[in-house]
N, CA, C and O of each residue as an XYZ file, in Angstrom:
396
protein
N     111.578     88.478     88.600
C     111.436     88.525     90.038
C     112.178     87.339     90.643
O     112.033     86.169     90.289
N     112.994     87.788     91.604
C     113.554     86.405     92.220
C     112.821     86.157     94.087
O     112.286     87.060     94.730
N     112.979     85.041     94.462
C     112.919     84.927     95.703
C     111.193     84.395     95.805
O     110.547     84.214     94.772
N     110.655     84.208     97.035
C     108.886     83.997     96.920
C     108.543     85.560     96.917
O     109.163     86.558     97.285
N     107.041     85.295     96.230
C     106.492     86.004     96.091
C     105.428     86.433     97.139
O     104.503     85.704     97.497
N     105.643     87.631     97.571
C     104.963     88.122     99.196
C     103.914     89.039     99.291
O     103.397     89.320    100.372
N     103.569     89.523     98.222
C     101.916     90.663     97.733
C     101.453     90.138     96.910
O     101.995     89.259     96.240
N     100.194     90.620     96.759
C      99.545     89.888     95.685
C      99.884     90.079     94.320
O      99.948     89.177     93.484
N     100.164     91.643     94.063
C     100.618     91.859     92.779
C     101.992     90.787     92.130
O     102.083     90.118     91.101
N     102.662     90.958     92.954
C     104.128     89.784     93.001
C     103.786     88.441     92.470
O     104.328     87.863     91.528
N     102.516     87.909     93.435
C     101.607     86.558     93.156
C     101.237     86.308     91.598
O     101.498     85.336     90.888
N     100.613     87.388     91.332
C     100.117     87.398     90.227
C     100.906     87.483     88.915
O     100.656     86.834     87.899
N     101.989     88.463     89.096
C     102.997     88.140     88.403
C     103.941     87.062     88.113
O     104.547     86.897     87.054
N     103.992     86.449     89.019
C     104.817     84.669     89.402
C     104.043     83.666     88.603
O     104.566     82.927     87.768
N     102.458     83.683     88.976
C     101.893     82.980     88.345
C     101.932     83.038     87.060
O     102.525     82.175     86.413
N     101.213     84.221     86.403
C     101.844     84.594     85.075
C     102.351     83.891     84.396
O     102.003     83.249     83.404
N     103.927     84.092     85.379
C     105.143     83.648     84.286
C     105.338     82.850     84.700
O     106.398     82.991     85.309
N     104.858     81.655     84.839
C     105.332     79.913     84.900
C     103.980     79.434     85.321
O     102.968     79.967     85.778
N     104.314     78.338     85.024
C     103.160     77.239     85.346
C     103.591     76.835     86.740
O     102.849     76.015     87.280
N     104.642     77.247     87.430
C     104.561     76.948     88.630
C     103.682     77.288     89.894
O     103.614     78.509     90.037
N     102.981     76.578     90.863
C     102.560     76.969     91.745
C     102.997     77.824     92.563
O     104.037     77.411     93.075
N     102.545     79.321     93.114
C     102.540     79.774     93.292
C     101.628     79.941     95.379
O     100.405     80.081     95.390
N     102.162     79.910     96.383
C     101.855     79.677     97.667
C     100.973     80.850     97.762
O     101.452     81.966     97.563
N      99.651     80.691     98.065
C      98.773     81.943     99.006
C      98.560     81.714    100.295
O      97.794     82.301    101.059
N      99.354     80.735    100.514
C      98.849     80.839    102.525
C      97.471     79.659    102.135
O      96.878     79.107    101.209
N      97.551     79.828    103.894
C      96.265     78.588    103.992
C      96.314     77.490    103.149
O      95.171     77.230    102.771
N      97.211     76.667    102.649
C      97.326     75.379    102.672
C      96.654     75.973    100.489
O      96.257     75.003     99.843
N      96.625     77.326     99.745
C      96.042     77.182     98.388
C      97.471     77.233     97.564
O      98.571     77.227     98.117
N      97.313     77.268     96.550
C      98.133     77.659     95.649
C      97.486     78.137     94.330
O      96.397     77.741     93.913
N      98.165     78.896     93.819
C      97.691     79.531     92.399
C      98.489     79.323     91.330
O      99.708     79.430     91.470
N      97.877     78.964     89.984
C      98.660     78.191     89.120
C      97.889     78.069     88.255
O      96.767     77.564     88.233
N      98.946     78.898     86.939
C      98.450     79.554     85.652
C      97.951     77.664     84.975
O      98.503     76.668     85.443
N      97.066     77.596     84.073
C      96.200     76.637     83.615
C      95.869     76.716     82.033
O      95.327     77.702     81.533
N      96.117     75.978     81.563
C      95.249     76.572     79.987
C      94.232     74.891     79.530
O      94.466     73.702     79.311
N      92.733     76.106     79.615
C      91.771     75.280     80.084
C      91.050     75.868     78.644
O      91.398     76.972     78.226
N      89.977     75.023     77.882
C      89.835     75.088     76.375
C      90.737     76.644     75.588
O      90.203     77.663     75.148
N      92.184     76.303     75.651
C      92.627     77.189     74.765
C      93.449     78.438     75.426
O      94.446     79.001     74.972
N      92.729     78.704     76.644
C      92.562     79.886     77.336
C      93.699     79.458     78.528
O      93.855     78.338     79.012
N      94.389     80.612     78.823
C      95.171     80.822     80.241
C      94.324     81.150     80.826
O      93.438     81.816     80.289
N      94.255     80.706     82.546
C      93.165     80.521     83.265
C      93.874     80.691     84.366
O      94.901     80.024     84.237
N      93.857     81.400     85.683
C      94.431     81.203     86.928
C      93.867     80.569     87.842
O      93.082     81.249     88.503
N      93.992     79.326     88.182
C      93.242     78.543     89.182
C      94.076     77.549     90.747
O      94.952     76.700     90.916
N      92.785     78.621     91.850
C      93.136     77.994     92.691
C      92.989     76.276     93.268
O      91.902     75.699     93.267
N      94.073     75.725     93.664
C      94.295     74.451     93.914
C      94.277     74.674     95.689
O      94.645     75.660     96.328
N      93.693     73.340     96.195
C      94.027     73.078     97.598
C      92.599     73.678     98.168
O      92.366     73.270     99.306
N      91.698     74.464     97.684
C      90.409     74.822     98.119
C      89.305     73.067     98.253
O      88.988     72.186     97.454
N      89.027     73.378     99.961
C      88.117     72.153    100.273
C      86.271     72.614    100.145
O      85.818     73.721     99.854
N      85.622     71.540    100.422
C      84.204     72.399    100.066
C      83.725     73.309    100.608
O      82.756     73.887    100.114
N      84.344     73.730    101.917
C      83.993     74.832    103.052
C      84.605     76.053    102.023
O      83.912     76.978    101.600
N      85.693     75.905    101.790
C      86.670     76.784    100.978
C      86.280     77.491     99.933
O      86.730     78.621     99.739
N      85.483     76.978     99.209
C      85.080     77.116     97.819
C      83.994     78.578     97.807
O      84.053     79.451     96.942
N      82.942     78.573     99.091
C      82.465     79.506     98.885
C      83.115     80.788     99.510
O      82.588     81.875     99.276
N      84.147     80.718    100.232
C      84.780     81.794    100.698
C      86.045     82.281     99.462
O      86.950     83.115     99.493
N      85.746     81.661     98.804
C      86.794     82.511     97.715
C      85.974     82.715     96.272
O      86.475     83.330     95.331
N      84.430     82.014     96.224
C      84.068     83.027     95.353
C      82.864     84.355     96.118
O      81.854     84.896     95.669
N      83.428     84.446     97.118
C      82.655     85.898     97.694
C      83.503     86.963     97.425
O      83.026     88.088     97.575
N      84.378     86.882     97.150
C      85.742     88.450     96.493
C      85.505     88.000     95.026
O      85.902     88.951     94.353
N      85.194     87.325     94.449
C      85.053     87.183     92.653
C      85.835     86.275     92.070
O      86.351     86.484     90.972
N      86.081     84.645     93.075
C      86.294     83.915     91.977
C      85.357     83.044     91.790
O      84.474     82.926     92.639
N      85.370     82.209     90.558
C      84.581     81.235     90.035
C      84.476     80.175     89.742
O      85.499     79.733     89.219
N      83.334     79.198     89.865
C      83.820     77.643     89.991
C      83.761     77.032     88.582
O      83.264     77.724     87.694
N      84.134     76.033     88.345
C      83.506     75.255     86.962
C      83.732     73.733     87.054
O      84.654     73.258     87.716
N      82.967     73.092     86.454
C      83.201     71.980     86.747
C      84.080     71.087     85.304
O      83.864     71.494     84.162
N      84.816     70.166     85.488
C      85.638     70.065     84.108
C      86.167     68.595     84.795
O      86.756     68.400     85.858
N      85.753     67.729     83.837
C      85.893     66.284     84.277
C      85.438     65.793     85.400
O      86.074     64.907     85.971
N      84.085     66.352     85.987
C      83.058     65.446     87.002
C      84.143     66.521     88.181
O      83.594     66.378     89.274
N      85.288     67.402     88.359
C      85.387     68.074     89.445
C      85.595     69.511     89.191
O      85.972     70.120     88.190
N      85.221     69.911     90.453
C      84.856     71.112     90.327
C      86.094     71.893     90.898
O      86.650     71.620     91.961
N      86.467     72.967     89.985
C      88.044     73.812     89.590
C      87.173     74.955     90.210
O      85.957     75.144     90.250
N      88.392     75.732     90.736
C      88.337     77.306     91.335
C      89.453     78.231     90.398
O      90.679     78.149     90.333
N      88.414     79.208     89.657
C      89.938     80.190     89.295
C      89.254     81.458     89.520
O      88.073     81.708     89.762
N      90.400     82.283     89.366
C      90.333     84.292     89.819
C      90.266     84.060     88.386
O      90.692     83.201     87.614
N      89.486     85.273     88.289
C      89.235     85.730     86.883
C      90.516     87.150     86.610
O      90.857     88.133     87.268
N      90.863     86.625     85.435
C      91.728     87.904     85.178
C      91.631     88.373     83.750
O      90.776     87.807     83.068
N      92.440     89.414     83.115
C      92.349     90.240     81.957
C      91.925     91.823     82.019
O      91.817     92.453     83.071
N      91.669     92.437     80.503
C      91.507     93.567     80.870
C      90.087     93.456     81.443
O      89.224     92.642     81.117
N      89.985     94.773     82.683
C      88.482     95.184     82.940
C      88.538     94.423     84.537
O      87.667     94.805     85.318
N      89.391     93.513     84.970
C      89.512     92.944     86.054
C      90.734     93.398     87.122
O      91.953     93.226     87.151
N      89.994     93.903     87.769
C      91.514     93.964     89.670
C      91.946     92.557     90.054
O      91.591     92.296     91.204
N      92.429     91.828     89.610
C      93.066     90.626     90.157
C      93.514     90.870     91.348
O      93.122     90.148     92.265
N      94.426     91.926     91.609
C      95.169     92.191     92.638
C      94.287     92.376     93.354
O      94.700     92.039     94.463
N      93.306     92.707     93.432
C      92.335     93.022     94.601
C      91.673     91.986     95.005
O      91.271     92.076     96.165
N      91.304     90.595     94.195
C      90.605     89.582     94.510
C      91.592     88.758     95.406
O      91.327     88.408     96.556
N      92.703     88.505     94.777
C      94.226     87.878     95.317
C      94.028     88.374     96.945
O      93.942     87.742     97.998
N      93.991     90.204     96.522
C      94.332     90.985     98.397
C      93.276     89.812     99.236
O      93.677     88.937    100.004
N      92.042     90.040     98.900
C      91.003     89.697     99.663
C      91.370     88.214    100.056
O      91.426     88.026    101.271
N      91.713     86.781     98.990
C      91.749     86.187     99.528
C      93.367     85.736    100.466
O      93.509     84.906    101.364
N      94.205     86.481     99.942
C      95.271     86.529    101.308
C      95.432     87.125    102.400
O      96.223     86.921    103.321
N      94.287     88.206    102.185
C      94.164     88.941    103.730
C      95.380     90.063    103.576
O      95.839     90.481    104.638
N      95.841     90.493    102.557
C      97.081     91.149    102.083
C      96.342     92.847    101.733
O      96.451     93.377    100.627
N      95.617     93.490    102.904
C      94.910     94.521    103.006
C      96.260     95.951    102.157
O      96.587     96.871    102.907
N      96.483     95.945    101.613
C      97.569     97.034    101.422
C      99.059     96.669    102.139
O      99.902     97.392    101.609
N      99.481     96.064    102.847
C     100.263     95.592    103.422
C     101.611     94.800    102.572
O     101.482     93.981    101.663
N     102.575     95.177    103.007
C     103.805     94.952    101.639
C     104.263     93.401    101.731
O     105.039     92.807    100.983
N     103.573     92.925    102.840
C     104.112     91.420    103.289
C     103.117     90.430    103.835
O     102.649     90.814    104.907
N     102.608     89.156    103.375
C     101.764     88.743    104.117
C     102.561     88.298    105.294
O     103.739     88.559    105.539
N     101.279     87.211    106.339
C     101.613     86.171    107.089
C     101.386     84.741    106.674
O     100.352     84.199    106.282
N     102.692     84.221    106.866
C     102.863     82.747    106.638
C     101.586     82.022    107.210
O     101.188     82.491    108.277
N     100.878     80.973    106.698
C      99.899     80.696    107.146
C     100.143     79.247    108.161
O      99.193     78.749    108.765
């Protein structure tokens, strides 16, 4: 894929494939992690207001060195793309808005 990534599926795929951060709007970013062993997708830039509005679509907190990490859960059995939609506001829509 070249260029930014503008749906969630796109997102998710970007992340994926690099450890690079990946932009969701609103000041987050998403960015593949390998946390005991495991690839992990975790959002960065979430403040404490933040935290519970992104695990109400299904992500999850943990705490790992006295702070507390946000990631989307992914693999088989999981809609990523659908947790991603929810928290970019990316309702079916082929393009978000810049935040």
């Amino acid at each position: 894929m070249t260029g930014t990534p503008e749906t969630p599926a796109e997102m998710l795929t970007a992340a994926l494939g690099t450890t690079a951060p990946v932009n969701l709007g609103r000041g987050l970013t998403l960015t593949r992690r390998r946390v005991a062993g495991t690839a992990r997708l975790e959002i960065n830039g979430a403040d404490k207001v933040t935290v519970d509005g992104l695990k109400a679509p299904g992500c999850f907190t943990e705490i790992i060195a006295f702070q507390l990490r946000v990631f989307v859960p992914h693999g088989e059995g999981v809609d990523t793309t659908a947790i991603l939609s929810r928290i970019t506001g990316d309702n079916g829509g082929s393009t978000r808005n810049a935040a």
